[in-house]
N, C-alpha and C positions, 0 to 999 in steps of 0.2 A: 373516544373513550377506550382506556386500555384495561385489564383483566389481567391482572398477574395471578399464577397457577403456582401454590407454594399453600404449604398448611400457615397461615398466620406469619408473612416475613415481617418482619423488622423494617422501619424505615431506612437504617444504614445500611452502605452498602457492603457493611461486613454481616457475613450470614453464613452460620457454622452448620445450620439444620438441613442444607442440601449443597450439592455441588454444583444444581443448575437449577436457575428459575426461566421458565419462558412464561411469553406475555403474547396475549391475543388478541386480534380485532372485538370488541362488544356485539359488534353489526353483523361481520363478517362472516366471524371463527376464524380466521387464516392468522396465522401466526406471524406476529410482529417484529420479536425480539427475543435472543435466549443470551443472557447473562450469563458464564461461565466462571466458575471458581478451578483455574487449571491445576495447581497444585495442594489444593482443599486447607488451604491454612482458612477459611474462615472471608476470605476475600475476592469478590467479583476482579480477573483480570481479563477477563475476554468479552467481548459482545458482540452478538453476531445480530446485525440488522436484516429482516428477512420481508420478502412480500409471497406470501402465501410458502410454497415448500422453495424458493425460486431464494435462494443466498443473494442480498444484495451486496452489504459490507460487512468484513469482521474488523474490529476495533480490538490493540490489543495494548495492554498495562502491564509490563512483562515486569517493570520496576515496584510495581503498585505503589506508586506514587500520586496518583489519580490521574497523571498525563498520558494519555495515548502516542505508544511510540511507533506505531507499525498499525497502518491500514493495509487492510485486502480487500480490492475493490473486484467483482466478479461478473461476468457476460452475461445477459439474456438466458446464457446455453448452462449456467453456472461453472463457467470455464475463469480459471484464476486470467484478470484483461490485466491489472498493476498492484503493483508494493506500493505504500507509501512510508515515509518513515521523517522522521524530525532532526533534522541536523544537530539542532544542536538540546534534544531531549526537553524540549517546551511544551509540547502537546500541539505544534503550529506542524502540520502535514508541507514538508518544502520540496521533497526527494521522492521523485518517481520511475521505480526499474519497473520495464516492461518485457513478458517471457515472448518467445519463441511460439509457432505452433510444437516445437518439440520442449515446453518448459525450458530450456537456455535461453541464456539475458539475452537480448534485443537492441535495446535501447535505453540509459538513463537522463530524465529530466531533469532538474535544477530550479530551482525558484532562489539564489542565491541572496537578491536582496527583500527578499520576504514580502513582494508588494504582491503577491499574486497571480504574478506574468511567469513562466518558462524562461530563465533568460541562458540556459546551458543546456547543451545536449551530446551525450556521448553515444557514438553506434558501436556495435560489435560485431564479430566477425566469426566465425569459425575461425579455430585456432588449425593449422594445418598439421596433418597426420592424428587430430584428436578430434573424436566423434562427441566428444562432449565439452572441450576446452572453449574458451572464448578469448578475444582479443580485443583489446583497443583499437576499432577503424578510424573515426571521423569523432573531432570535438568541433562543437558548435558554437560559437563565442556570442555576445551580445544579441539575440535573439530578441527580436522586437515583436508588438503585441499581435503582427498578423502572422509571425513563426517563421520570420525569415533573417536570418544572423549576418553578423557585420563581417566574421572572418569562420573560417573551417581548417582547421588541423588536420592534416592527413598525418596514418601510421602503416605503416611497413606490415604486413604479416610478421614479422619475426618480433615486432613493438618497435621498431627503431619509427624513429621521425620522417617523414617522406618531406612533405613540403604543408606551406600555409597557402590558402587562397582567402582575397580581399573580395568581400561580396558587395560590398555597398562601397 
């Protein structure tokens, strides 16, 4: 049972009397969920799902459309671990960039035919002569359900094409 902290909200989730509602365990006290209105028109577009002070995900409505188009999914350590974001603006999480220990991209995932599998993976690179640039290394093509793909794209540091390798 939850406890929303708010003088008298409103059932809808448009709520012009605060910019943020948070919501708390009944049992606990540890804080569950805080609701954010980011630009105060009157509309929840953020929601941060939380276990005790410990961020677990934020959910975001940047369209306020009611679809979530960007998850931020957070570590143990409340270290940003992945984006997620919606290809094609459904509110279906498909696309996942993963940072660096220095915050630069990683790694992006793919869920390209939406069944729930990883089927694309692209890696990055340090960009050369740039301490913060990134590059296209490695695409990962048909990615089967134990995360081992059918072919791999190599890229050059300067972007150009290297070669394919046939995995399967």
């Amino acid at each position: 049972i939850a406890l929303t902290v708010a003088c008298n909200p409103p059932q809808s989730p448009k709520r012009t009397e605060t910019a943020a509602v948070a919501e708390y365990d009944a049992k606990t006290g540890q804080l569950r969920r805080i609701d954010i209105d980011q630009n105060k028109n009157g509309t929840m577009d953020t929601f941060g799902y939380w276990d005790g002070a410990r961020l677990v995900r934020a959910e975001i409505d940047a369209d306020e459309n009611g679809r979530i188009e960007r998850w931020e999914h957070y570590s143990e350590a409340n270290a940003l671990e992945r984006v997620g974001t919606s290809s094609k603006g459904d509110g279906v999480e498909d696309r996942w960039s993963y940072p660096d220990a220095a915050g630069l991209l990683l790694k992006e995932e793919h869920d390209t035919d939406r069944d729930g599998v990883v089927d694309k993976r692209d890696t990055y690179a340090a960009e050369p002569g740039s301490s913060a640039g990134r590059v296209l290394a490695v695409v990962e093509l048909g990615i089967d359900k134990t995360g081992k793909p059918e072919r791999r794209l190599y890229y050059k540091p300067d972007g150009g094409f290297d070669k394919v390798e046939v995995v399967k």
